[in-house]
C-alpha positions in Angstrom: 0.0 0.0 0.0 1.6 3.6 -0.6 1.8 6.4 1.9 -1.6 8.8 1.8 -0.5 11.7 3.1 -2.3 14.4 4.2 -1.9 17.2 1.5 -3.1 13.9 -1.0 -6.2 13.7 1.2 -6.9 17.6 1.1 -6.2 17.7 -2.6 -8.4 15.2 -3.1 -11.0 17.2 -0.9 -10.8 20.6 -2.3 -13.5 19.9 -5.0 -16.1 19.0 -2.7 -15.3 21.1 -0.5 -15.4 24.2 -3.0 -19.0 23.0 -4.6 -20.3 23.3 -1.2 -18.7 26.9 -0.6 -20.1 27.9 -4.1 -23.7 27.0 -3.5 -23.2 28.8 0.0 -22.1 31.4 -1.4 -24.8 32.2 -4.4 -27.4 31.5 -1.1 -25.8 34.4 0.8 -25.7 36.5 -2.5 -29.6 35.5 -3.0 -28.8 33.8 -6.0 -30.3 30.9 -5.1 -33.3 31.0 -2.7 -35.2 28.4 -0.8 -37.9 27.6 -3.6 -35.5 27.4 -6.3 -33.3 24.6 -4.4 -36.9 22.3 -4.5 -37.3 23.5 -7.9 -33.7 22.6 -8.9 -33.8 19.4 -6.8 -36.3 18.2 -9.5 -34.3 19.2 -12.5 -31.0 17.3 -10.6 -33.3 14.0 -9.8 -35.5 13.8 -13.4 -32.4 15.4 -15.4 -29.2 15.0 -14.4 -29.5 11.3 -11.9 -31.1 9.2 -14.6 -28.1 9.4 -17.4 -25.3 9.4 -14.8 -27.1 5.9 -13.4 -27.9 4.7 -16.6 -24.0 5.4 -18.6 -22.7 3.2 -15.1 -24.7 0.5 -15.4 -24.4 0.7 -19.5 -20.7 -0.5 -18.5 -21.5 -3.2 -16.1 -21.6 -6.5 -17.5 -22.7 -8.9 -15.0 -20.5 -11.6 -15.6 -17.3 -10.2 -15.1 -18.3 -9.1 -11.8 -16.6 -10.3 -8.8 -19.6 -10.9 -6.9 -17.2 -11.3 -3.5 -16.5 -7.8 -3.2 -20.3 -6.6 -3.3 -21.4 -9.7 -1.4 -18.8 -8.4 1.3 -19.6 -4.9 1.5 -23.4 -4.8 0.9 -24.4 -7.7 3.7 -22.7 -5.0 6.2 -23.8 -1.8 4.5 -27.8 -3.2 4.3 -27.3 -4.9 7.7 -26.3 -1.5 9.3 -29.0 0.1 7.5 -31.3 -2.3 8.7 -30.0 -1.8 12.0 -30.5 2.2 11.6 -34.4 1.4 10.5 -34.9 -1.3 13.9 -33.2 1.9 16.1 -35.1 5.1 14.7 -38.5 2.9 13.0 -39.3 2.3 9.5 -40.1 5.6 7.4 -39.1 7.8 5.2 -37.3 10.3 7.6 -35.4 7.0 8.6 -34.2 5.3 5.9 -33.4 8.8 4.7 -31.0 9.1 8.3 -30.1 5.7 7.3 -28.6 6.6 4.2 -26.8 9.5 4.6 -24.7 6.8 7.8 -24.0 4.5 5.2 -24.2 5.9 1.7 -20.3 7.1 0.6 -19.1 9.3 -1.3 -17.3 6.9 -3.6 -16.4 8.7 -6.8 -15.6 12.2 -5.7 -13.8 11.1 -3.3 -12.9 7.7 -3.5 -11.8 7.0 -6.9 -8.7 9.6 -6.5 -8.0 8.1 -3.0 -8.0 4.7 -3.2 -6.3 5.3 -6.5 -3.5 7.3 -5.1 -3.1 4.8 -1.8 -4.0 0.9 -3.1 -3.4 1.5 -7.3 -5.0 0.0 -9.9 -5.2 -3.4 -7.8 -7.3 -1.4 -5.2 -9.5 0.8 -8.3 -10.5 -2.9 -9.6 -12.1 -3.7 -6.1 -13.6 0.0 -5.7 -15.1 0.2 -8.8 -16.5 -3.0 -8.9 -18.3 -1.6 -5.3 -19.3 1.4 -7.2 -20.9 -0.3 -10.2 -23.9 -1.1 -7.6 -23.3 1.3 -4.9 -26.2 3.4 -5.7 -28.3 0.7 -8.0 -28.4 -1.2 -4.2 -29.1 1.6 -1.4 -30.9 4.2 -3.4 -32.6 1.4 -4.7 -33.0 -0.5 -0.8 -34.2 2.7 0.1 -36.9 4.0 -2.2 -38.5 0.6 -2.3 -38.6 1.4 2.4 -39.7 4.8 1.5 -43.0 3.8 -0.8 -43.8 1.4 1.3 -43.7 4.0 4.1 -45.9 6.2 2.3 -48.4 3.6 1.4 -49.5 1.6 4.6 -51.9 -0.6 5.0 -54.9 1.4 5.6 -57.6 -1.2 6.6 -57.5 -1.0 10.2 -61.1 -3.2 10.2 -62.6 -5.8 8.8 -61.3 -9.7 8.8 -57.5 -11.1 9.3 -58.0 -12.2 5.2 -59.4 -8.7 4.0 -56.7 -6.9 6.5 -54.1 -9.1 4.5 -55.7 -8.5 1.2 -54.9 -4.8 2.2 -51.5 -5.2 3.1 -51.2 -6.5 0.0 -52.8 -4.2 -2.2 -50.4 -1.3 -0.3 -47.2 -3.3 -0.9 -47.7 -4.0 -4.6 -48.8 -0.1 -4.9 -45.2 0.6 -3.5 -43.2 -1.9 -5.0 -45.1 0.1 -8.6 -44.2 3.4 -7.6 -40.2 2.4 -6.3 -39.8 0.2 -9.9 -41.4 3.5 -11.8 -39.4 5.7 -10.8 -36.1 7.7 -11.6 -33.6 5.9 -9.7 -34.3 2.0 -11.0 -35.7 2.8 -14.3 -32.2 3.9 -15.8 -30.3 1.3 -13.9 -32.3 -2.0 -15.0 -32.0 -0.3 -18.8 -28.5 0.4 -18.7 -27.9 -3.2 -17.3 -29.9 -4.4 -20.3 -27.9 -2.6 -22.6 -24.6 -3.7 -21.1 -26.0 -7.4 -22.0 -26.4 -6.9 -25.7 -23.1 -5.9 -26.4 -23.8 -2.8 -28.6 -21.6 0.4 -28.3 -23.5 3.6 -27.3 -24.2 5.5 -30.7 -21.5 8.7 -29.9 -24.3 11.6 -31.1 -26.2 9.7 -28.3 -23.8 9.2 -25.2 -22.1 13.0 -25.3 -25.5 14.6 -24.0 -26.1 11.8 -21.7 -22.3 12.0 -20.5 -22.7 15.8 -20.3 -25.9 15.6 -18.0 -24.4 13.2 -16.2 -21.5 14.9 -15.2 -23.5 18.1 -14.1 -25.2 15.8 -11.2 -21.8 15.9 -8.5 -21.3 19.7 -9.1 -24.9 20.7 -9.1 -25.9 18.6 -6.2 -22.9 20.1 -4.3 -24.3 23.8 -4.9 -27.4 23.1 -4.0 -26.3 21.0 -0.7 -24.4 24.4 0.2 -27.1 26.4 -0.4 -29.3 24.7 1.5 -26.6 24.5 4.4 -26.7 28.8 4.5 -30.4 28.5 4.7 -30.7 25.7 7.7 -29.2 29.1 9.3 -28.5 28.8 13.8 -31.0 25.7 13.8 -29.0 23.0 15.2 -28.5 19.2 13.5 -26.0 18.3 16.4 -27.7 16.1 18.1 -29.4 14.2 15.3 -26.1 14.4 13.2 -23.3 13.3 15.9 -24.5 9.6 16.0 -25.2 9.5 11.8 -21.4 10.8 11.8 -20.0 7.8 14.2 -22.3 5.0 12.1 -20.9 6.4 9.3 -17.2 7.1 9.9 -16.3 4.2 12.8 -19.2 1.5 13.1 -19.8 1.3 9.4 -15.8 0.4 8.5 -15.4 -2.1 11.7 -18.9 -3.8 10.5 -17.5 -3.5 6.7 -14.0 -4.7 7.5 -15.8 -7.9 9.9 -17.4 -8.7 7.1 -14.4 -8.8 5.0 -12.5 -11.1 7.0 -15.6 -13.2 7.2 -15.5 -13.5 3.4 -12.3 -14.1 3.4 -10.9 -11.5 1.5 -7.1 -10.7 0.4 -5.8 -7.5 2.1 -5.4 -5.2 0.0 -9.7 -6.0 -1.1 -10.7 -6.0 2.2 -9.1 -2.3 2.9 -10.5 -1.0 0.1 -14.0 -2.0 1.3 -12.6 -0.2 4.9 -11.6 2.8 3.3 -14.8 2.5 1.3 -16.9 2.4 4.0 -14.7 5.5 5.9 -15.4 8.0 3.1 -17.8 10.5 3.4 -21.6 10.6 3.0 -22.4 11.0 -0.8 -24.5 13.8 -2.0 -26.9 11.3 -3.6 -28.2 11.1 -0.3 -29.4 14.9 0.3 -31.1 14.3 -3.4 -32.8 11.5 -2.2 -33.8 13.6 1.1 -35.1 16.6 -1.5 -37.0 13.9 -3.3 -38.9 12.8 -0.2 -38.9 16.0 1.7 -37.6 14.3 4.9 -34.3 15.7 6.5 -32.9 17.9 4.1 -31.1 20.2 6.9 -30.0 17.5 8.5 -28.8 15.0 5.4 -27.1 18.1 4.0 -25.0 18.9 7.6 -24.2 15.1 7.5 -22.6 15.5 4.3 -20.5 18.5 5.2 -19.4 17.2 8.3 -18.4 14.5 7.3 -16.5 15.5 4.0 -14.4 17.8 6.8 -14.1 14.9 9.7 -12.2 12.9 6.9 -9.6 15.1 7.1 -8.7 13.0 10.4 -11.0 10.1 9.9 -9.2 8.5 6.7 -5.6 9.0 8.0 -6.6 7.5 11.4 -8.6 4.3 9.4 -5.3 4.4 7.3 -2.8 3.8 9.6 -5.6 1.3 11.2 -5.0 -0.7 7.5 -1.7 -0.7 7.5 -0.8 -4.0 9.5 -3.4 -5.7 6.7 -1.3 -4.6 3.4 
């Protein structure tokens, strides 16, 4: 494993870090005001979200996936997240707390980390992670979230018509998770991976140019809405979202590793993995659902600045297992 020092780690930063002070920024100037962040939440999720899923998956052909890797990290990620949901209750202001304590920031930031600490050894493990980083959680977690908003309403009536309405409510949220922006564009880019075509170029430059707008943009608009959350204070919400994310999630991550009996140099990737910051996927997903946007978008600042000490602490932690 090389050295990852600390200016590496800042430099690697810096991006994120300035999106957010943009989008700060044009709040405080009132170029960007509270009713434009919902309206440009929309544009972000419907516009920009659906090409960048879609050109990842596109890429993804199943069978040359290591399926060890995912197995690995997912079992811990979906069992913390589960854990999360038993803790605060199954909703959509939970599973949206959920996320932003296990959902990482892994192409921002971890591409150009792991990259500069484990190599191209390390990027094959990472970016077989990110192939179905967001297809699982975002999809994990819009499938909780309609079923959250669509209970069973019959609270009368016989145990057969009370489960003819359970039902009813979970094929009425299973419809409305499957139609919907986040899976749509990740079960049609998988299909298109499997016929072997190559994406017509006069097609894939405007899909690659939305797609790239959806890290910047969601930055700015996390920042902005950061200004606008104002003196109201996330501490005591955020603190334990920051600990599940940046300790229990790696030791859970890194157990699971060893269970799978992964090599070393895998298994710290999936550490670091686990250790980098929340993802701004996460406050989209709060602005879709309107639950926890103040609180998803401190998470994500936080914790982009705690990984300034965080990552060379879980570093040094790996070191003994490369």
């Amino acid at each position: 494993m090389n050295s990852l020092n600390q200016t590496q780690l800042l430099l690697a930063l810096i991006p994120v870090f300035a999106l957010i002070a943009l989008g700060w920024w044009a709040a405080c100037m009132g170029w960007l005001h509270v009713s434009s962040i919902a309206d440009m939440s929309k544009v972000v999720f419907y516009l920009f979200m659906p090409p960048l899923l879609f050109r990842t998956m596109s890429q993804t052909h199943l069978e040359q996936l290591d399926l060890v890797p995912i197995a690995a990290y997912f079992s811990a990620t979906l069992a913390v997240l589960a854990a999360v949901l038993w803790w605060r209750g199954v909703g959509v202001a939970s599973v949206t707390w959920g996320l932003g304590a296990v959902f990482s920031n892994t192409v921002m930031v971890g591409i150009p980390l792991v990259g500069l600490a484990f190599g191209p050894e390390g990027l094959v493990t990472l970016l077989t992670v990110v192939a179905v980083h967001a297809m699982t959680l975002l999809t994990v977690g819009t499938v909780v979230a309609e079923l959250s908003l669509h209970p069973n309403q019959s609270q009368t009536g016989t145990y057969l018509q009370s489960i003819a309405g359970l039902m009813r409510a979970v094929l009425k949220a299973l419809k409305q998770a499957v139609i919907h922006p986040v899976p749509i564009p990740i079960f049609c880019g998988l299909l298109f991976a499997q016929t072997g075509w190559a994406m017509p170029e006069v097609v894939d430059q405007p899909l690659q140019v939305l797609a790239s707008a959806f890290s910047p943009v969601a930055l700015i608009m996390l920042g902005a809405t950061t200004f606008y959350q104002g003196g109201k204070s996330q501490m005591v919400q955020v603190l334990p979202m920051l600990a599940i994310k940046l300790v229990v999630l790696p030791v859970v991550v890194g157990l699971s590793a060893w269970l799978f009996g992964m090599p070393p140099v895998a298994s710290a990737v999936l550490v670091m993995c686990a250790a980098l910051p929340s993802g701004a996927n996460v406050f989209m997903f709060s602005q879709r659902y309107g639950h926890n946007q103040d609180l998803v978008a401190t998470g994500v600042t936080l914790s982009t600045a705690l990984c300034v000490v965080s990552l060379p602490m879980a570093m040094s932690v790996l070191a003994w297992l490369v």
